[in-house]
N, C-alpha and C positions, 0 to 999 in steps of 0.2 A: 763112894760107899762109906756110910756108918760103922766104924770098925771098936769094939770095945776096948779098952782099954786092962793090960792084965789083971788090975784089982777087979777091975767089972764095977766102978765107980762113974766113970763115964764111957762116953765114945769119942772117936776122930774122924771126922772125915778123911780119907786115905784114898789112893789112888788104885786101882785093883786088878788083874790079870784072872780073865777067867779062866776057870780050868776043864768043865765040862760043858758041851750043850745043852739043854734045857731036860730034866730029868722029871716023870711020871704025871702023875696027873693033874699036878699043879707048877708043873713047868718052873721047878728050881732048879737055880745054878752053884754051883759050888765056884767061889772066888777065895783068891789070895791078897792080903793085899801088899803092896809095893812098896818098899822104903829107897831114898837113895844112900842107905848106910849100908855097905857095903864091907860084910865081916871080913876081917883078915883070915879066916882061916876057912872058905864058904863048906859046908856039908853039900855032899852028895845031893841031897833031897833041895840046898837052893836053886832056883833060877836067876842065872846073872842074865842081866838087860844091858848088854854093855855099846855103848856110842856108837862104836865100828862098827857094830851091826850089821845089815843093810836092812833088818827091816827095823832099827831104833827108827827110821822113820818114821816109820807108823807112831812109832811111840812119841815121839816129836808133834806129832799130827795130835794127838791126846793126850797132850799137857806137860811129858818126860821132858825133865831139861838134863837129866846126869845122869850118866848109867846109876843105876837101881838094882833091888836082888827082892826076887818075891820068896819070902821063904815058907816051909810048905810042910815043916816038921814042928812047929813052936806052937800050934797052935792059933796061929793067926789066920782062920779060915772061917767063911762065912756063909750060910746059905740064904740066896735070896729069888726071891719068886719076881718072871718076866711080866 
């Protein structure tokens, strides 16, 4: 996923953890997307993706090499139509 960049200068492609099912009538999803920088001090509002898992598998399965934190307060969220 196309993820902007905070100036809004360009995008990155990123890696993304969705957060809802497919919403109204144009069937958008709200995503996050995934770094494997992982704050020292995580908020509440992060999601750590951490190895031990058991379901990092999945995440293994699609592309995850190192635990990851989707974070979910900064701003880095995107709506995208299925």
């Amino acid at each position: 996923m196309r993820f902007p960049l905070g100036d809004l200068s360009s995008a990155k492609v990123r890696p993304a953890v969705c957060l809802t099912e497919p919403i109204g009538p144009h069937k958008h999803l709200i995503l996050a997307f995934v770094s494997s920088r992982i704050p020292a001090s995580p908020l509440d509002t992060d999601l750590l993706i951490d190895c031990s898992d058991a379901d990092f598998a999945a995440g293994r399965a699609a592309g995850l090499i190192h635990a990851s934190t989707a974070s979910l307060d900064d701003g880095h969220k995107s709506v995208a139509s299925t």
